[in-house]
N, CA, C and O atoms as a GROMACS GRO file, in nm:
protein
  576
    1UNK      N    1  12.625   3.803   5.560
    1UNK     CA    2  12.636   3.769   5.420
    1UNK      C    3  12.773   3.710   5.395
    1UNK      O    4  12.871   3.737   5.466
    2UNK      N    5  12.777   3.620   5.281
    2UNK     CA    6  12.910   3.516   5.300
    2UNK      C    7  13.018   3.610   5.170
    2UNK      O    8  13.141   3.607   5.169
    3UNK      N    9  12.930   3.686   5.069
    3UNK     CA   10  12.979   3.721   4.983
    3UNK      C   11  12.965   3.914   5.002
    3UNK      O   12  12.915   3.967   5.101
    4UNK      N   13  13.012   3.978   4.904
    4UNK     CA   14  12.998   4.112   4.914
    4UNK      C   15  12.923   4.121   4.768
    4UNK      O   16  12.939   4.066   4.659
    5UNK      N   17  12.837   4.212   4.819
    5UNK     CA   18  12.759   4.274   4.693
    5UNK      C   19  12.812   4.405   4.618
    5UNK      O   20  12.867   4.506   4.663
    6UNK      N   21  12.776   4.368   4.488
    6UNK     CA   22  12.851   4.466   4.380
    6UNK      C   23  12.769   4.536   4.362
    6UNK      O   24  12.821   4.644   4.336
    7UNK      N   25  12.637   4.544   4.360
    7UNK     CA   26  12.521   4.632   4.342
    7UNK      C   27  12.391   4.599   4.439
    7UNK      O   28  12.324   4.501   4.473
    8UNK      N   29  12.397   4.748   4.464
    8UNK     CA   30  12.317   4.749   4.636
    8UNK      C   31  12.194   4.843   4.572
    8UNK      O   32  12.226   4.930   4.491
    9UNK      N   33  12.078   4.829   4.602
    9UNK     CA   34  11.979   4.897   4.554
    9UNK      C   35  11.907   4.932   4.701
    9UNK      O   36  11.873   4.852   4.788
   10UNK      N   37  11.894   5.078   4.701
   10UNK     CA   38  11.792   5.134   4.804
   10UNK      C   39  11.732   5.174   4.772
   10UNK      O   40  11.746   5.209   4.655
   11UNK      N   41  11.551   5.225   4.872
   11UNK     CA   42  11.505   5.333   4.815
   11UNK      C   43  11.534   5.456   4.873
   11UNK      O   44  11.568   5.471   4.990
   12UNK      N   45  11.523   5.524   4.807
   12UNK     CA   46  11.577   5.668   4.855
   12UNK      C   47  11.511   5.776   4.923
   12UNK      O   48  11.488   5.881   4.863
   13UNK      N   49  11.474   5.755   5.063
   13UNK     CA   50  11.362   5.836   5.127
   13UNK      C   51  11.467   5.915   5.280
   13UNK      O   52  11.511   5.859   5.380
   14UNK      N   53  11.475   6.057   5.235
   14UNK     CA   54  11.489   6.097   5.302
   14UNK      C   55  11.470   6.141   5.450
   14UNK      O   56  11.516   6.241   5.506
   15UNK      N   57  11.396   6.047   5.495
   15UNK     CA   58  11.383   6.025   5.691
   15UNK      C   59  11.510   5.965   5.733
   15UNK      O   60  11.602   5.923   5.663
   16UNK      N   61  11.500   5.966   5.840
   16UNK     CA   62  11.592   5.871   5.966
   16UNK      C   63  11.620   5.714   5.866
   16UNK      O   64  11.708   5.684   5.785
   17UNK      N   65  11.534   5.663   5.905
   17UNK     CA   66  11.520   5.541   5.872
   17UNK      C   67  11.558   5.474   5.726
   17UNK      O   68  11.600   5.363   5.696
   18UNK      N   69  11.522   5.609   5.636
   18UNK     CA   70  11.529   5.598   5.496
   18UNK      C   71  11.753   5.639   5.479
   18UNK      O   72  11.839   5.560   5.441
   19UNK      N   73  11.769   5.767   5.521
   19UNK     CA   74  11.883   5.751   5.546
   19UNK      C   75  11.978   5.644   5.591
   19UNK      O   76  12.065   5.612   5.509
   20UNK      N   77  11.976   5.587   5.700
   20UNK     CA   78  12.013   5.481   5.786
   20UNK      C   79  12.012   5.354   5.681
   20UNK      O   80  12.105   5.278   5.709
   21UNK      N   81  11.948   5.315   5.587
   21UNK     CA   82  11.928   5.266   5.517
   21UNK      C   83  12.057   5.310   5.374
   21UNK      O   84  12.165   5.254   5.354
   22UNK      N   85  12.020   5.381   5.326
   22UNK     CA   86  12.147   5.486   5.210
   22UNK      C   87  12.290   5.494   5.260
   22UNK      O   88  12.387   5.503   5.185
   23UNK      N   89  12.295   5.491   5.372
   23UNK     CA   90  12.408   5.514   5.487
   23UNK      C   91  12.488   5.382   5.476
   23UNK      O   92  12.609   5.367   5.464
   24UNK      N   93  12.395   5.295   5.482
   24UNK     CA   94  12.468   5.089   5.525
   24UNK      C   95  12.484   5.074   5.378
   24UNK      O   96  12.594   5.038   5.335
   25UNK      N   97  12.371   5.102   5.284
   25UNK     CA   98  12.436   5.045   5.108
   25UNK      C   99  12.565   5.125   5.086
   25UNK      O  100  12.660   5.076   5.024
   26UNK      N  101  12.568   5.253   5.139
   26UNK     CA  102  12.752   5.337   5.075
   26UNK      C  103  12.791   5.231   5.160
   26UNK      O  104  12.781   5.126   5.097
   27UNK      N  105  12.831   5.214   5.271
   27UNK     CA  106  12.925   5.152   5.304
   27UNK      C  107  12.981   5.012   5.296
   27UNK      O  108  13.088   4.972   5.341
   28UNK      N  109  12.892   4.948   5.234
   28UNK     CA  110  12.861   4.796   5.181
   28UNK      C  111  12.953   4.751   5.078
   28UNK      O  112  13.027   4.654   5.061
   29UNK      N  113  12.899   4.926   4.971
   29UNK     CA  114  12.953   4.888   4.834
   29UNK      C  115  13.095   4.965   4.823
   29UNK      O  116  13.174   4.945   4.731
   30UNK      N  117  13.119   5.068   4.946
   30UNK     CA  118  13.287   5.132   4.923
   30UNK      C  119  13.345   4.999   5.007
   30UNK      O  120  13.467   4.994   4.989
   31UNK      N  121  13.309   4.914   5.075
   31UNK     CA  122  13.416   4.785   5.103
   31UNK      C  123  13.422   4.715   4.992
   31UNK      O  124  13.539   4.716   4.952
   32UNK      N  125  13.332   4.637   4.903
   32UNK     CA  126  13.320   4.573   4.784
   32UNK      C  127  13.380   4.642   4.666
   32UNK      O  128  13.431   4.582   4.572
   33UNK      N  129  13.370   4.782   4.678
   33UNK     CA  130  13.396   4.878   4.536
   33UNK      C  131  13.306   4.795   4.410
   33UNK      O  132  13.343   4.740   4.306
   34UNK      N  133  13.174   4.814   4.472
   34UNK     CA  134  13.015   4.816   4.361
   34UNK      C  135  12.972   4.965   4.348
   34UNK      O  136  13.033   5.071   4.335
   35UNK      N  137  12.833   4.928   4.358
   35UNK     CA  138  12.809   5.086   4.307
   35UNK      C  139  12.644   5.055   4.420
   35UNK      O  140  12.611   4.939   4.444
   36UNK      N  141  12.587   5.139   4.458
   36UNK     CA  142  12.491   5.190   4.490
   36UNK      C  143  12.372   5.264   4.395
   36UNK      O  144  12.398   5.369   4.336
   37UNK      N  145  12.227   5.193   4.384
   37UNK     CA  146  12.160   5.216   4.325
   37UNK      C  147  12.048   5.308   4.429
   37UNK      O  148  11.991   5.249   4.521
   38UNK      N  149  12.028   5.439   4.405
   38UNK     CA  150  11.956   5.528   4.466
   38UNK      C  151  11.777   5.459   4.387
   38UNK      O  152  11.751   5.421   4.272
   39UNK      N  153  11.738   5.464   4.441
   39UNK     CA  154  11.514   5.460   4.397
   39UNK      C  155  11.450   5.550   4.474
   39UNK      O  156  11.449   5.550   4.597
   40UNK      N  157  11.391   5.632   4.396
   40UNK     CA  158  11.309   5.698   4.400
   40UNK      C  159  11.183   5.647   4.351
   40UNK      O  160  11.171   5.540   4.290
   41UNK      N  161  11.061   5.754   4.389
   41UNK     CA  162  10.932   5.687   4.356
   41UNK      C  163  10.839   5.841   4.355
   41UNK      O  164  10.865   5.916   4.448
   42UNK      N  165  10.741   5.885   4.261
   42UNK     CA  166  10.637   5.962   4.301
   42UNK      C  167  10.519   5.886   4.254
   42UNK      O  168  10.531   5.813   4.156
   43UNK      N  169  10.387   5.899   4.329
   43UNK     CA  170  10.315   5.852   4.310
   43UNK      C  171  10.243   5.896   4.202
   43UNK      O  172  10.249   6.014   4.166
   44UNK      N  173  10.150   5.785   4.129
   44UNK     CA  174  10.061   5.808   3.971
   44UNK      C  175   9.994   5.875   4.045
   44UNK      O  176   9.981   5.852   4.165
   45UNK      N  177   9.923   6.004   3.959
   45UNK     CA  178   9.847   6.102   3.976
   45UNK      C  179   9.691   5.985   3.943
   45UNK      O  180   9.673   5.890   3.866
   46UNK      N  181   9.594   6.060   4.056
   46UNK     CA  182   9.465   5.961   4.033
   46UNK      C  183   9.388   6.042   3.942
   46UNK      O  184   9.286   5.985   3.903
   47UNK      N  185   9.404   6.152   3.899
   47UNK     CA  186   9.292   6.225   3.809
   47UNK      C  187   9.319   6.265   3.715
   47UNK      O  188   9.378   6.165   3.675
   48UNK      N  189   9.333   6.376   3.585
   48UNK     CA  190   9.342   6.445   3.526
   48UNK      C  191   9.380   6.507   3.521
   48UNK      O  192   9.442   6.548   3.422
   49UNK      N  193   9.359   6.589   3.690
   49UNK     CA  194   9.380   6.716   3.722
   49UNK      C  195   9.522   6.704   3.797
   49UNK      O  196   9.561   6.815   3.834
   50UNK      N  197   9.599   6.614   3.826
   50UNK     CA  198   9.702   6.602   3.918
   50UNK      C  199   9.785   6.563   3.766
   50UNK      O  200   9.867   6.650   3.741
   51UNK      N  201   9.782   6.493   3.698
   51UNK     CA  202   9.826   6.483   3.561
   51UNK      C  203   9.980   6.544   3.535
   51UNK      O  204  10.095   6.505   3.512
   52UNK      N  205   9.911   6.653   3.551
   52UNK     CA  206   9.999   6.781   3.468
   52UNK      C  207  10.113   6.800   3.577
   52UNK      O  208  10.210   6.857   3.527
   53UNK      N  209  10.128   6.773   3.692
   53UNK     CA  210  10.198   6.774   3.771
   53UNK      C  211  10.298   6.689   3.815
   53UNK      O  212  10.395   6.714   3.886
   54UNK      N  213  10.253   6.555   3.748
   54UNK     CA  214  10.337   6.440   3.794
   54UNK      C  215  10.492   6.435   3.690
   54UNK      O  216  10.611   6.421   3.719
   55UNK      N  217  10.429   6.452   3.579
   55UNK     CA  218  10.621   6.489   3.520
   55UNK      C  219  10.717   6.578   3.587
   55UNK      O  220  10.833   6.558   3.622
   56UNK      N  221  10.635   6.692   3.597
   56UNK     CA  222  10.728   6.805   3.666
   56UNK      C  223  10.788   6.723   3.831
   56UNK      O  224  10.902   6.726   3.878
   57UNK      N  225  10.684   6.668   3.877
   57UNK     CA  226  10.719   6.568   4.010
   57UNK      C  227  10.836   6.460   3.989
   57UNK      O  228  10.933   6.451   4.064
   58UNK      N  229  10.814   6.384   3.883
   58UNK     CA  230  10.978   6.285   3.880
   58UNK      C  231  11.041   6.383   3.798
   58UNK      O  232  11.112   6.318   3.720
   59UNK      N  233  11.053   6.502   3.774
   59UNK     CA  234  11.188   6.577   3.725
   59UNK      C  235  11.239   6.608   3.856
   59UNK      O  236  11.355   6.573   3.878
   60UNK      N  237  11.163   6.681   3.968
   60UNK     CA  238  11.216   6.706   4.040
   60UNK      C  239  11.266   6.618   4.141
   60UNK      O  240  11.372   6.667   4.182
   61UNK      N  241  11.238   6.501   4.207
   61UNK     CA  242  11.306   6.360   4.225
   61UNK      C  243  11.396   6.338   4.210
   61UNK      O  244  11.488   6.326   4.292
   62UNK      N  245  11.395   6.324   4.100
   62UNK     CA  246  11.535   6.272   4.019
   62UNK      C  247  11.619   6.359   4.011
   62UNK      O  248  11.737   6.325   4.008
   63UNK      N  249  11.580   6.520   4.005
   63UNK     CA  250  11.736   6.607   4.052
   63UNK      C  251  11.748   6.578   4.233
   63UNK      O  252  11.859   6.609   4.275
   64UNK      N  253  11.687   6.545   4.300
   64UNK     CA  254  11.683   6.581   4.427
   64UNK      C  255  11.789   6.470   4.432
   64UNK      O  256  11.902   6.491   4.475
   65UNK      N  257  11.741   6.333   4.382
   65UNK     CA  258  11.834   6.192   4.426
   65UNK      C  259  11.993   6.231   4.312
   65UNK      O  260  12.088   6.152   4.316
   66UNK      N  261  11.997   6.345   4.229
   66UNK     CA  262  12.081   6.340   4.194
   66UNK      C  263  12.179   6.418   4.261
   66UNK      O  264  12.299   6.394   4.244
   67UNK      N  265  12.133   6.519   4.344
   67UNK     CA  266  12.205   6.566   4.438
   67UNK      C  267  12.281   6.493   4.546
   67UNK      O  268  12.398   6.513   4.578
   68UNK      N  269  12.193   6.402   4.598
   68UNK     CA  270  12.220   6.305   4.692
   68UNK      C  271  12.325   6.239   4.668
   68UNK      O  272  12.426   6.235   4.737
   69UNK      N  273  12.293   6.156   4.514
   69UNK     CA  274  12.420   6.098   4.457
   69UNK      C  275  12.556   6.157   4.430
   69UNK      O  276  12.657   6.089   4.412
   70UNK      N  277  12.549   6.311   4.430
   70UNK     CA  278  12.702   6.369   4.422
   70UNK      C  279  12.653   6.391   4.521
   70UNK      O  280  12.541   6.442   4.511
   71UNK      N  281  12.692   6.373   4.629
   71UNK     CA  282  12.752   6.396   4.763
   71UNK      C  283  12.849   6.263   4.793
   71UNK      O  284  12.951   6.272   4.862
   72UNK      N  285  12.794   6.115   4.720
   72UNK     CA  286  12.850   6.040   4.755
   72UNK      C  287  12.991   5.975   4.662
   72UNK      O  288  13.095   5.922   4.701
   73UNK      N  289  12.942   6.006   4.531
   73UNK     CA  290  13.039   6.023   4.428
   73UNK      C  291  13.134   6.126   4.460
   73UNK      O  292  13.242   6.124   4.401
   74UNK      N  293  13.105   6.244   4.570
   74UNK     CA  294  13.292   6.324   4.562
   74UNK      C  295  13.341   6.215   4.706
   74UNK      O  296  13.445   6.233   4.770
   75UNK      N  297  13.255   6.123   4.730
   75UNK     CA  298  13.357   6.025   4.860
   75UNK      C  299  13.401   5.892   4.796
   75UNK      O  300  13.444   5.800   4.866
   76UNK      N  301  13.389   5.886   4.662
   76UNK     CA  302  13.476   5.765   4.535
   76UNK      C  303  13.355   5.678   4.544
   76UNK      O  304  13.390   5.565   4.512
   77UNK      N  305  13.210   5.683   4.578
   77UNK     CA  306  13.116   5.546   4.605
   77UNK      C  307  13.066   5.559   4.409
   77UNK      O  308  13.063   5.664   4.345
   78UNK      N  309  13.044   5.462   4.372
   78UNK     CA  310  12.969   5.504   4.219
   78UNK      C  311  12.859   5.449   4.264
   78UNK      O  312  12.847   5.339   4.318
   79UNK      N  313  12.750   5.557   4.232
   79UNK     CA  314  12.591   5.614   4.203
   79UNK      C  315  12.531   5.598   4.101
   79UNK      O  316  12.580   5.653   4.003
   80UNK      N  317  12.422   5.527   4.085
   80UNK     CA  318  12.320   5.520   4.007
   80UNK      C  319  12.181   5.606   4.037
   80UNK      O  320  12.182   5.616   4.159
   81UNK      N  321  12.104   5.650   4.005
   81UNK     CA  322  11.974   5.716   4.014
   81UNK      C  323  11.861   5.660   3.955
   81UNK      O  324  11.860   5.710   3.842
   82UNK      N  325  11.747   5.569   3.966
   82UNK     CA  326  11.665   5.522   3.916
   82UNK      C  327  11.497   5.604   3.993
   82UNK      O  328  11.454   5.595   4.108
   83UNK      N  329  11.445   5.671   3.886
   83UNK     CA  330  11.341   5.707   3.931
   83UNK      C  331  11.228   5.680   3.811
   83UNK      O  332  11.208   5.758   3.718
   84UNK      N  333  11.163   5.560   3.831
   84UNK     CA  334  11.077   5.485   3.697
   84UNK      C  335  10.990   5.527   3.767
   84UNK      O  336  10.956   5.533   3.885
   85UNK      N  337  10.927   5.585   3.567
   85UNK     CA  338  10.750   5.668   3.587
   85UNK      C  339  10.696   5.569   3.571
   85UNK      O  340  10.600   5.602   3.502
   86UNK      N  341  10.688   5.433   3.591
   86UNK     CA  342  10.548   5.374   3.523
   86UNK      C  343  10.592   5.232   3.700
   86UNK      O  344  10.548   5.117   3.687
   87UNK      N  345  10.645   5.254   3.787
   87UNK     CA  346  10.649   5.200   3.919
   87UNK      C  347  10.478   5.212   3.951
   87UNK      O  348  10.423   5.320   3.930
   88UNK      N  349  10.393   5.091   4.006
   88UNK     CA  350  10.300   5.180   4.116
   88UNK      C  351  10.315   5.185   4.264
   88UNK      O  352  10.226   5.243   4.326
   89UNK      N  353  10.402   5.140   4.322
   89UNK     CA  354  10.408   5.168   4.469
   89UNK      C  355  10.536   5.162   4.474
   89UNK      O  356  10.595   5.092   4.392
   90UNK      N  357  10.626   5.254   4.597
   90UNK     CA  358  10.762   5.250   4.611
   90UNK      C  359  10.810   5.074   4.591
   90UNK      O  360  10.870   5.037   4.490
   91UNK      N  361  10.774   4.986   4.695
   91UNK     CA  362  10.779   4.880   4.686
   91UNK      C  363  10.839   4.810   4.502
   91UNK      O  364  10.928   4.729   4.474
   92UNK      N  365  10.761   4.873   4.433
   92UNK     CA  366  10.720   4.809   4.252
   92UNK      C  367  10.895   4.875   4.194
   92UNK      O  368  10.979   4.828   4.118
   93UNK      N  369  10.888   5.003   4.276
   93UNK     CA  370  10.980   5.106   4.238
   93UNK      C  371  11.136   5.024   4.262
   93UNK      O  372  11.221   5.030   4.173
   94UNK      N  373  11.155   4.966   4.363
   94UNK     CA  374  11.264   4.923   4.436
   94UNK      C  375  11.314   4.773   4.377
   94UNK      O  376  11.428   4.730   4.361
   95UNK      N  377  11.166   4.700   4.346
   95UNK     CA  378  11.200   4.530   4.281
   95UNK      C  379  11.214   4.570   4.172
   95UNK      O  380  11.292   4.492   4.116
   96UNK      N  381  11.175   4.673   4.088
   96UNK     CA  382  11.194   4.680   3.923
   96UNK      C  383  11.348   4.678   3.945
   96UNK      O  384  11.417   4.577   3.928
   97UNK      N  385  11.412   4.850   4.001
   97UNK     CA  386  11.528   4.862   3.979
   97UNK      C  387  11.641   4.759   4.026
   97UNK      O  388  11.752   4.756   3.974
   98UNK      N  389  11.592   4.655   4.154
   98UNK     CA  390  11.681   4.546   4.147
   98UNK      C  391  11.689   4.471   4.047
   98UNK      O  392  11.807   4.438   4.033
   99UNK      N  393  11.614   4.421   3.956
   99UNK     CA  394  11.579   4.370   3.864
   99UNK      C  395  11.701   4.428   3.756
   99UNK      O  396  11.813   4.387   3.728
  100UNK      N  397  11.621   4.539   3.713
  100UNK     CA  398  11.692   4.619   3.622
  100UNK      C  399  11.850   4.606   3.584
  100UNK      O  400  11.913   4.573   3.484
  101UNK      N  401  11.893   4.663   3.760
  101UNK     CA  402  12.038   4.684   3.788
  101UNK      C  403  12.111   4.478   3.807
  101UNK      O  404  12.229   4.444   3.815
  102UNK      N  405  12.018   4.410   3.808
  102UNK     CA  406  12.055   4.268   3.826
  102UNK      C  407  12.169   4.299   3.977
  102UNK      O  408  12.288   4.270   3.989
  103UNK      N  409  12.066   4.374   4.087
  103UNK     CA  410  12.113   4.372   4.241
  103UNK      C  411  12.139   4.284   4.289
  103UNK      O  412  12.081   4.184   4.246
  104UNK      N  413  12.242   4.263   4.407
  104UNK     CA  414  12.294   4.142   4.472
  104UNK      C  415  12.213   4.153   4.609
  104UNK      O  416  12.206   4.051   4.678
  105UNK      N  417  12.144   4.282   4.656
  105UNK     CA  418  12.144   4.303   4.734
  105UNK      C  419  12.071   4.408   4.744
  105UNK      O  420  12.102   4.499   4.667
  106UNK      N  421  11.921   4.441   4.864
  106UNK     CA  422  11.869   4.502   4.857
  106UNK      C  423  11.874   4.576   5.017
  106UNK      O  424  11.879   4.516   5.124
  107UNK      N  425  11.870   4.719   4.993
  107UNK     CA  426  11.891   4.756   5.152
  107UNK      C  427  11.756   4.855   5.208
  107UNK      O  428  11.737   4.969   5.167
  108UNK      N  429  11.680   4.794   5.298
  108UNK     CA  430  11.567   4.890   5.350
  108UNK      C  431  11.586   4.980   5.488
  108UNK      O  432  11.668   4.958   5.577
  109UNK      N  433  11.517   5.057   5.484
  109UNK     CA  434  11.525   5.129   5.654
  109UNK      C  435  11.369   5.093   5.684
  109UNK      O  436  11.272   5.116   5.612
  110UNK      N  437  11.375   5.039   5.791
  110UNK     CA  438  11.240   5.030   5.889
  110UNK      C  439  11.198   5.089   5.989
  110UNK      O  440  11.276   5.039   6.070
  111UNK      N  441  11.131   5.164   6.053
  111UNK     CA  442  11.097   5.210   6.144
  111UNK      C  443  10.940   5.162   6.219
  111UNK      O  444  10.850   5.117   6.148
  112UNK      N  445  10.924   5.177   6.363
  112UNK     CA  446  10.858   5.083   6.387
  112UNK      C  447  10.704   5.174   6.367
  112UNK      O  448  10.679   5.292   6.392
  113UNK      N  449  10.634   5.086   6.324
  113UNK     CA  450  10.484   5.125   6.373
  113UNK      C  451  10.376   5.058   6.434
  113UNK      O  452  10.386   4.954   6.500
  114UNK      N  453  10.262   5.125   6.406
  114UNK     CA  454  10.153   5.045   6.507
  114UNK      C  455  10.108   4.953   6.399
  114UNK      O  456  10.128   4.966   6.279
  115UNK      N  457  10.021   4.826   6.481
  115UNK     CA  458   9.949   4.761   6.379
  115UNK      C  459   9.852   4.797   6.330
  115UNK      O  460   9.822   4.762   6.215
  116UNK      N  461   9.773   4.880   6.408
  116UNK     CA  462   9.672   4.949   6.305
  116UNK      C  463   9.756   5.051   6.164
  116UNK      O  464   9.693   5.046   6.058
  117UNK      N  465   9.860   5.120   6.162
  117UNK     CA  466   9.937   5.149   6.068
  117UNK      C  467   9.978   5.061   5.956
  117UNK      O  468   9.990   5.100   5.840
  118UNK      N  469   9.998   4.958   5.991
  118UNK     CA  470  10.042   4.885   5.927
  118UNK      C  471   9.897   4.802   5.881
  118UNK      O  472   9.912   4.742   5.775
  119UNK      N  473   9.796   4.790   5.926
  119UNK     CA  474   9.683   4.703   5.829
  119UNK      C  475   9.673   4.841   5.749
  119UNK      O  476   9.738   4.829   5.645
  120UNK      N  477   9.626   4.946   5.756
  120UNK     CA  478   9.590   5.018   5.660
  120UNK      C  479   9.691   5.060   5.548
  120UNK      O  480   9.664   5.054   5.428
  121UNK      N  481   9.828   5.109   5.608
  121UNK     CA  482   9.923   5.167   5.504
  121UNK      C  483   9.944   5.077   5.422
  121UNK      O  484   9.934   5.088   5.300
  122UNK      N  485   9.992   4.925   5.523
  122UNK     CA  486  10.046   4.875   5.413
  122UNK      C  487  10.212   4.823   5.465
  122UNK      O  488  10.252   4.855   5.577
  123UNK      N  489  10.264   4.776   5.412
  123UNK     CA  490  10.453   4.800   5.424
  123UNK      C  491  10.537   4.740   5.284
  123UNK      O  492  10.546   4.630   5.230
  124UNK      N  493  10.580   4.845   5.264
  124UNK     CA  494  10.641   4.855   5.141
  124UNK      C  495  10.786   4.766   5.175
  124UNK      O  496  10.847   4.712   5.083
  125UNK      N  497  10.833   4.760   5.317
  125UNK     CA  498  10.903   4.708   5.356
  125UNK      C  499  10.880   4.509   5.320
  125UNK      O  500  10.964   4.436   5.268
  126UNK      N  501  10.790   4.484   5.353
  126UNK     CA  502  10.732   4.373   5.358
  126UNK      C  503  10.761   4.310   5.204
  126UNK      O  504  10.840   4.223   5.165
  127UNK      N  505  10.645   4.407   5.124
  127UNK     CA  506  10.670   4.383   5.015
  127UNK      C  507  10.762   4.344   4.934
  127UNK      O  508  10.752   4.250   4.855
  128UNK      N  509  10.866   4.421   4.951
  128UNK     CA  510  11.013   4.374   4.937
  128UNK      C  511  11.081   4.305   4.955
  128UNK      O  512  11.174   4.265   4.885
  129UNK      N  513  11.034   4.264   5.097
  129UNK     CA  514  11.097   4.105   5.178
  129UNK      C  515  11.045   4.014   5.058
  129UNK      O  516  11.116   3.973   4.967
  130UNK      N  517  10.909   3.989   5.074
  130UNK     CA  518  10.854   3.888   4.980
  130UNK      C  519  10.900   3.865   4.853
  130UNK      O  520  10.932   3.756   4.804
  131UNK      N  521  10.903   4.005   4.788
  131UNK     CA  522  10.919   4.036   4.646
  131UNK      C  523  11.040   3.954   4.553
  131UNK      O  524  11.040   3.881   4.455
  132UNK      N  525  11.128   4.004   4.634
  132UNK     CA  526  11.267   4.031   4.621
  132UNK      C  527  11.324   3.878   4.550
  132UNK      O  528  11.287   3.764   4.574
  133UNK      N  529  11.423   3.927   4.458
  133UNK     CA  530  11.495   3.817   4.405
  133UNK      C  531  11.637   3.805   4.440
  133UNK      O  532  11.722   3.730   4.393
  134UNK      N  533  11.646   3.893   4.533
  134UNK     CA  534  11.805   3.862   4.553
  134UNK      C  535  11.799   3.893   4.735
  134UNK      O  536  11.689   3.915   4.787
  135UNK      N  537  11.914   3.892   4.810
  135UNK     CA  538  11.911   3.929   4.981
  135UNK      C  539  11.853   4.046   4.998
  135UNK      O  540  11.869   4.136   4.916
  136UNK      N  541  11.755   4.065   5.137
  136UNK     CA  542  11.782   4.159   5.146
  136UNK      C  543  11.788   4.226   5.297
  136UNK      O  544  11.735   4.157   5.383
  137UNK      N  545  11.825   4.306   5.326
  137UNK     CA  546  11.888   4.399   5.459
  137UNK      C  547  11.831   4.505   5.526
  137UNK      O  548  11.830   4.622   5.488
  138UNK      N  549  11.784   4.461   5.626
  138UNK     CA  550  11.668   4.588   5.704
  138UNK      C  551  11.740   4.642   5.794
  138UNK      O  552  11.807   4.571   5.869
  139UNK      N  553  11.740   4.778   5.806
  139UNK     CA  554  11.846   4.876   5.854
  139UNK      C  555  11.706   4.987   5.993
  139UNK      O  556  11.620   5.074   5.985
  140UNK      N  557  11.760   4.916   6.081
  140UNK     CA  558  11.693   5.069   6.137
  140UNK      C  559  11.735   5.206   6.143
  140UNK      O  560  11.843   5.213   6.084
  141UNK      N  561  11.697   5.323   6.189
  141UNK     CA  562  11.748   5.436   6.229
  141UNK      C  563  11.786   5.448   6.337
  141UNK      O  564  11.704   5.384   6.403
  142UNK      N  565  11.875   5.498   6.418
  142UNK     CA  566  11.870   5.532   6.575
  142UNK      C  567  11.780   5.565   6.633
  142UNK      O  568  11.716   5.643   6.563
  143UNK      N  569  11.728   5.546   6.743
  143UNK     CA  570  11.579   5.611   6.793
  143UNK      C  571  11.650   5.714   6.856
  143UNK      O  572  11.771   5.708   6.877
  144UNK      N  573  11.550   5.845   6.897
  144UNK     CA  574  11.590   5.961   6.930
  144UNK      C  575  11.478   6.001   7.028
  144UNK      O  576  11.481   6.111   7.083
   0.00000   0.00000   0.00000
């Protein structure tokens, strides 16, 4: 990248990969001194009966990524927390809040899978590639 980004948007998934990802935006934006945008995502409840559960689900999210975020705020990085109820796929979750935050820069973790994984799941990764209105940065995890 020729420039440094002032606002780095990840999503915020606690795996390897998802870390590894959270890991490269702090360090992106403590060289730049931007800020880091944490995304979160829970999925829309499909019934009635899951309903009643999904608020209590992005309350708890959103304290979880707010934890996350003070860990990085006592190392001087400034944190944002975006966890939008009306996202439908992490993917939706990640282009809104670039959007939102008017991101320079978007940072993913990838990890590899099969192609049968990938016709059915899907890749939210992908999505993002396509999506995206501003750069964006695919981060692996270490393999182990």
């Amino acid at each position: 990248m020729t420039q440094q980004a002032k606002t780095v948007v990840v999503g915020a998934l606690l795996t390897p990969a998802g870390r590894a990802a959270i890991d490269e935006a702090t360090e992106l934006v403590r060289e730049a001194g931007g800020r880091v945008v944490l995304v979160g995502h829970v999925a829309r409840p499909r019934g009635e009966d899951e309903a009643g559960h999904y608020l209590n689900d992005l309350r708890k999210r959103e304290e979880e990524l707010e934890r996350l975020a003070e860990e990085f705020r006592a190392r001087d990085v400034t944190v944002a927390v975006s966890v939008p109820a009306a996202a439908g796929t992490p993917a939706d979750a990640v282009l809104g809040a670039a959007a939102e935050y008017e991101a320079d820069l978007i940072v993913v973790g990838i990890r590899r899978r099969s192609r049968v994984g990938k016709l059915i799941l899907g890749s939210n990764s992908q999505d993002i590639l396509l999506g995206a209105e501003c750069s964006v940065l695919a981060v692996k995890a270490d393999e182990e």
